[in-house]
C-alpha angles and dihedrals in degrees: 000000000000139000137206111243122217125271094009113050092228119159113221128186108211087213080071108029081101096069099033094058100053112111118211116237114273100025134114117223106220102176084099152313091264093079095067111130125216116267121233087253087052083051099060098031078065090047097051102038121117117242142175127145124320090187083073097029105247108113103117099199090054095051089048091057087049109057093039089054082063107044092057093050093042098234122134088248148358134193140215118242129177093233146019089234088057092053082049087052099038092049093056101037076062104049105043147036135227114295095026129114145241128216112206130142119284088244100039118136088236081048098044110018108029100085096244086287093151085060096041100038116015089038089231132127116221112230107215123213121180125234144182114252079359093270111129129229123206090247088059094048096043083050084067111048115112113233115250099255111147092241107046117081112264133235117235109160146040119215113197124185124210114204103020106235098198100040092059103268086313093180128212114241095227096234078060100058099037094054080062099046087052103045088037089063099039077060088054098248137137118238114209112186113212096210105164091139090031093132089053086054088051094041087059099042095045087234137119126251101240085054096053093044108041097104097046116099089230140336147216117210116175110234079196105056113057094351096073097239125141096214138004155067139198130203112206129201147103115350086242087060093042101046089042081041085063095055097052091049094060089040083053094049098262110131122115137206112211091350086161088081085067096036102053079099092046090052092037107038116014106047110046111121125154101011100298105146098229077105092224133131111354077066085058102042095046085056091048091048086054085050100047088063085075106061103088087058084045093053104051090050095055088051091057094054092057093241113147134251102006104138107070110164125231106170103306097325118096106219111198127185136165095355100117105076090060092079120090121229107253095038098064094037081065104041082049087060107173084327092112103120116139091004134112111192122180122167147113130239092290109056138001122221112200131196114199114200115222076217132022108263125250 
């Protein structure tokens, strides 16, 4: 049996996913920041955590997430749930009701990746505006609301996405985002912030995530993207969203018995800011700050290698993500030319995977 796996129309049979995905010593995976593996820290951290049942709240390590996840986005509460796609789910399922729509970008990952769940679940349409760089304007926004006529469907959301996945990390200056948060609700509209690669966000613009969100209805940030993680997402907001958010993610099949066996690295590694010893997410920034200073290097290989899209300007600093599996096989065996130094590439006709070396190997 095999399977075709998303943005790349690879065919993977699930009998040799173990030795494909084995990544030789020395080498950096760059298909994407979802193939990061524990650490041996992360592992024991699991191993030590403390559990019991969050269906009944009284998991320790979990509420302990949680409350954390809030405080650092300064919202009055925030929730576990297994996956991003769920907090999408969970969010517009909240804010609207059968037969409305949904703004969002035409490339957005709710728009593009999430399997039409708005329209099968939650009983909405998106309603897709383009952007450049995927970041949206108010005017572009306004363009898209439906007028309030009796018969048309109505809006009643706006989805915003930071960074955009598949523009590359494009990244919402937060005035940006914030004109459309304040004209969206004099229109009487919610504002749910996709924020699966938020700290990265953070990370390019030198600001803090509270700061950037404040004005968002609720939010969805991955504990396992940027953050290192191996599973896990919250959504944050009101305590409203977050008690009637709980509903929907056991409706959705998102409790969890014991989840604080999984979430030791959560609590360890992925939430410490300002010096609060959960260890959690100034660990994780630091080390995304450390990373961002090679993405210059990381765009001008990739440009090398033909792929689109992979210089997107911050400043003066060039941010890439998720660009290097565009590139066909061939093609970028021949842009490469003899330039391989440091480099592994495997792949067929239909996708490359590249291994970048930190140093060039012996």
């Amino acid at each position: 049996m095999s399977y075709t796996v998303a943005k790349g129309n690879q065919r993977v049979d699930p009998d040799q996913v173990g030795e494909a995905g084995k990544i030789p010593a020395g080498v950096v995976d760059l298909r994407s920041d979802t193939v990061t593996r524990p650490t041996a820290e992360m592992r024991r951290a699991m191993a030590e955590a403390e559990v019991g049942d969050d269906v009944y709240g009284e998991d320790p390590t979990v509420n302990r997430l949680e409350r954390r996840a809030a405080e650092i986005f300064g919202k009055e509460a925030a929730l576990f749930v297994p996956t991003g796609c769920m907090g999408n789910l969970i969010a517009i399922k909240m804010w609207t009701h059968h037969g409305d729509e949904v703004i969002c970008e035409e490339r957005s990952h709710v728009n593009l990746y999430e399997l039409a769940s708005m329209s099968a679940i939650a009983g909405c349409m998106p309603r897709v505006a383009r952007a450049e760089a995927g970041l949206l304007t108010w005017k572009e926004v306004e363009a898209v609301i439906r007028p309030k006529i009796y018969y048309d469907s109505q809006t009643a959301l706006v989805c915003l996405e930071n960074t955009g996945n598949m523009w590359g990390g494009t990244v919402y200056p937060t005035a940006q985002l914030e004109e459309i948060c304040d004209h969206a609700h004099a229109a009487g509209l919610k504002v749910h912030l996709d924020g699966a690669r938020i700290f990265n966000a953070a990370t390019a613009l030198g600001e803090n995530v509270a700061g950037m969100t404040r004005k968002v209805d609720s939010v969805m940030f991955c504990l396992s993207k940027g953050l290192g993680a191996p599973v896990g997402s919250m959504i944050a907001g009101s305590k409203a969203f977050i008690e009637k958010g709980r509903v929907y993610r056991k409706m959705f099949g998102g409790g969890s018995l014991l989840p604080g066996a999984a979430m030791g690295i959560e609590r360890r590694r992925t939430l410490q800011m300002r010096r609060i010893p959960l260890q959690p997410l100034q660990t994780a920034v630091v080390q995304m700050r450390e990373d961002g200073s090679d993405a210059p290097a990381t765009a001008r290989l990739t440009r090398r290698l033909g792929a689109p899209r992979t210089r997107i300007q911050i400043g003066e600093d060039e941010l890439v993500h998720g660009v290097v599996a565009c590139v066909r096989f061939e093609q970028a065996i021949a842009n490469l030319g003899k330039r391989r130094e440091g480099l592994e590439c495997h792949g067929s006709s239909a996708n490359l995977q590249l291994h970048c070396f930190k140093e060039s190997p012996s």
